[in-house]
C-alpha positions as CSV (number, residue, x, y, z in Angstrom):
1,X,68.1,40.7,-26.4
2,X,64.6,40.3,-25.4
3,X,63.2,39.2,-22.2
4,X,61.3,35.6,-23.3
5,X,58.7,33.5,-21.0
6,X,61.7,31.5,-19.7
7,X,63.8,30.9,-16.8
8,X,67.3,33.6,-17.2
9,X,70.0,31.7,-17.5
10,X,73.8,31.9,-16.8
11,X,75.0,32.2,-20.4
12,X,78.7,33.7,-21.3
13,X,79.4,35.9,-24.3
14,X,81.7,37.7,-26.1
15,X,82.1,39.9,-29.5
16,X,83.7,39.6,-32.4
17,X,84.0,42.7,-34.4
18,X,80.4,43.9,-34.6
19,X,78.7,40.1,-33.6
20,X,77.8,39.1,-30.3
21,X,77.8,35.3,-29.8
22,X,76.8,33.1,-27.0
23,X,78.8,30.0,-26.0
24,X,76.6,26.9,-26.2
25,X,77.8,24.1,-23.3
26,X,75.9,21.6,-25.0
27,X,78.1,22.3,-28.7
28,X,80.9,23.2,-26.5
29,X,81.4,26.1,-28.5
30,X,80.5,30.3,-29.1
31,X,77.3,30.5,-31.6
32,X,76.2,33.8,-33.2
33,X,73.5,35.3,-31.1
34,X,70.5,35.9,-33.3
35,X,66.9,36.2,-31.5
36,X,66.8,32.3,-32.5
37,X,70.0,31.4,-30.7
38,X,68.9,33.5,-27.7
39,X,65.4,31.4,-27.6
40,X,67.4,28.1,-28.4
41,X,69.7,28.5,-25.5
42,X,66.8,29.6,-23.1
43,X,64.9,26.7,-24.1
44,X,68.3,24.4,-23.5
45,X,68.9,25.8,-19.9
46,X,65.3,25.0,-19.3
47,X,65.1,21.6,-20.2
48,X,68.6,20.7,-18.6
49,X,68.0,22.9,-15.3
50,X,63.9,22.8,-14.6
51,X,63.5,19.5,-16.1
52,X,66.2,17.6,-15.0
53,X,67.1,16.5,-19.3
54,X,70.7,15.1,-18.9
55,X,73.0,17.3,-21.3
56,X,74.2,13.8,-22.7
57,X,71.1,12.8,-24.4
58,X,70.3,16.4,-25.9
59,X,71.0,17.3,-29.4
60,X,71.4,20.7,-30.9
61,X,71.2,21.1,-34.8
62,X,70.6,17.5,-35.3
63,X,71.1,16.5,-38.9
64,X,67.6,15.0,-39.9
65,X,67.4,14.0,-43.7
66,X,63.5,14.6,-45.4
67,X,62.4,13.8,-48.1
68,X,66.0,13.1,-49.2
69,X,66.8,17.2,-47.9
70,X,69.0,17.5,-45.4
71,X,67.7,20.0,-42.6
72,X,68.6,20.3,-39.1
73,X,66.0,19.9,-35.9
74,X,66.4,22.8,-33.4
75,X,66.7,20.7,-30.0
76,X,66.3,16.7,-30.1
77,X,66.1,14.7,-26.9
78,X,66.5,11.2,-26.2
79,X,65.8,8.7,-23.7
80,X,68.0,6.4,-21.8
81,X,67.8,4.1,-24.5
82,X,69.3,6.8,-27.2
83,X,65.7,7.4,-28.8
84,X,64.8,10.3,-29.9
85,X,61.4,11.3,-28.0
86,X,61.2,14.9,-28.1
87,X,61.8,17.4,-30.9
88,X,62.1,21.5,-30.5
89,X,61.7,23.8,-32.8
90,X,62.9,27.2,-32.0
91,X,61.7,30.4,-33.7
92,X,62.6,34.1,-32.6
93,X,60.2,36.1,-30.3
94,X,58.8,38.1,-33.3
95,X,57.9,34.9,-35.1
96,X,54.0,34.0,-34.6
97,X,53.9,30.0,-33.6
98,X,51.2,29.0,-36.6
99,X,50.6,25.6,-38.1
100,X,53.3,26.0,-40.2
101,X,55.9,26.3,-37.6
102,X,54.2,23.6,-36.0
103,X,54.2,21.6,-39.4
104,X,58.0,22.1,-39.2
105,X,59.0,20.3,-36.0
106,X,56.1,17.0,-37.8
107,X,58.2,17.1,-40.8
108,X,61.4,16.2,-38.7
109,X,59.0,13.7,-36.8
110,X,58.9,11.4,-40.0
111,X,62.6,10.7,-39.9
112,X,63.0,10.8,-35.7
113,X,59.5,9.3,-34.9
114,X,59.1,10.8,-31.8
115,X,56.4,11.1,-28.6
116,X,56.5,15.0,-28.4
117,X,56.7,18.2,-30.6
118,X,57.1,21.4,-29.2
119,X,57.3,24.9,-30.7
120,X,58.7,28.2,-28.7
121,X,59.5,31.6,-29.6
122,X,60.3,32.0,-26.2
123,X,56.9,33.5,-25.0
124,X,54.9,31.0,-26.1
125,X,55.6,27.3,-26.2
126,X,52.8,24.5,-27.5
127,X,54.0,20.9,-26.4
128,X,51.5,18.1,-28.2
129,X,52.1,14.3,-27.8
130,X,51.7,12.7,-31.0
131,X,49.5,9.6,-30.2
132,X,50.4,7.9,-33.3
133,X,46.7,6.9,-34.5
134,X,47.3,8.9,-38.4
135,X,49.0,11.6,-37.3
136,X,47.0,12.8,-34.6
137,X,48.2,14.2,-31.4
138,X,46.6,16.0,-27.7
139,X,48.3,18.9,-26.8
140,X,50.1,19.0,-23.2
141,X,49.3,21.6,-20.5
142,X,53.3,21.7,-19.5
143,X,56.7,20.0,-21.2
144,X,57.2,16.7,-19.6
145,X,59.8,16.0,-17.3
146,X,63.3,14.1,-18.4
147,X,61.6,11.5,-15.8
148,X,58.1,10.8,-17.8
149,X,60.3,10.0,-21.0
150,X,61.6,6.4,-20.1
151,X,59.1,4.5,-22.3
């Protein structure tokens, strides 16, 4: 897999027939390893290790119904109080981050209503804080800390 613009984690895998998979601690379970799953999992060991998220209040593949569709948000984190306050959306290395992967994660935001939306293919990652004045939102210089999220 690629190298990505993240801390290397400590990840276990193994192989079944021709697939490689990677066990996800927060699913408690082996995934396939696609170049998502390999950004996802980066991005997880991130937040949990360098930003001190507790693995209890972080959601992977969280079912979010839109529009009446049912679709599933990347990485969802919540605060001590169980809201949700960020949302991740995770796309492979070789996927461009554009508006309408950033329109992606604002579409889950309708359902979750939360402070931050951030986007990674694993070498590049756009954090923006949604003020909540029509939509608008300022985008952050770094991801916030588990700390800054107690609001």
């Amino acid at each position: 897999m690629q190298t990505l613009n993240l801390p290397k984690g400590n990840f276990r895998f193994k192989r079944v027939g021709e697939k490689h998979q990677v066990f996800d601690d927060l699913r408690k379970k082996f995934v396939a390893l696609t170049p998502e799953e390999w950004v996802r999992q980066h991005f997880i060991h991130y937040l949990l290790q360098f930003k001190k998220y507790p693995p209890g209040l972080v959601a992977v593949e969280m079912l979010v119904k839109v529009n009446g569709l049912k679709q599933r948000a990347d990485i969802v984190a919540h605060n001590r109080q169980g809201k949700p306050v960020v949302v991740v959306e995770c796309k492979a290395p070789s996927v461009a981050i554009t508006k309408q992967v950033f329109d992606q994660a604002a579409r889950y935001n309708m359902q979750l209503d939360v402070r931050y939306l951030i986007v990674t293919n694993g070498l590049q990652h756009f954090c923006a804080r949604l003020t909540g004045v029509n939509g608008s939102y300022q985008l952050e210089k770094e991801i916030p800390d588990f700390s800054s999220l107690n609001f």
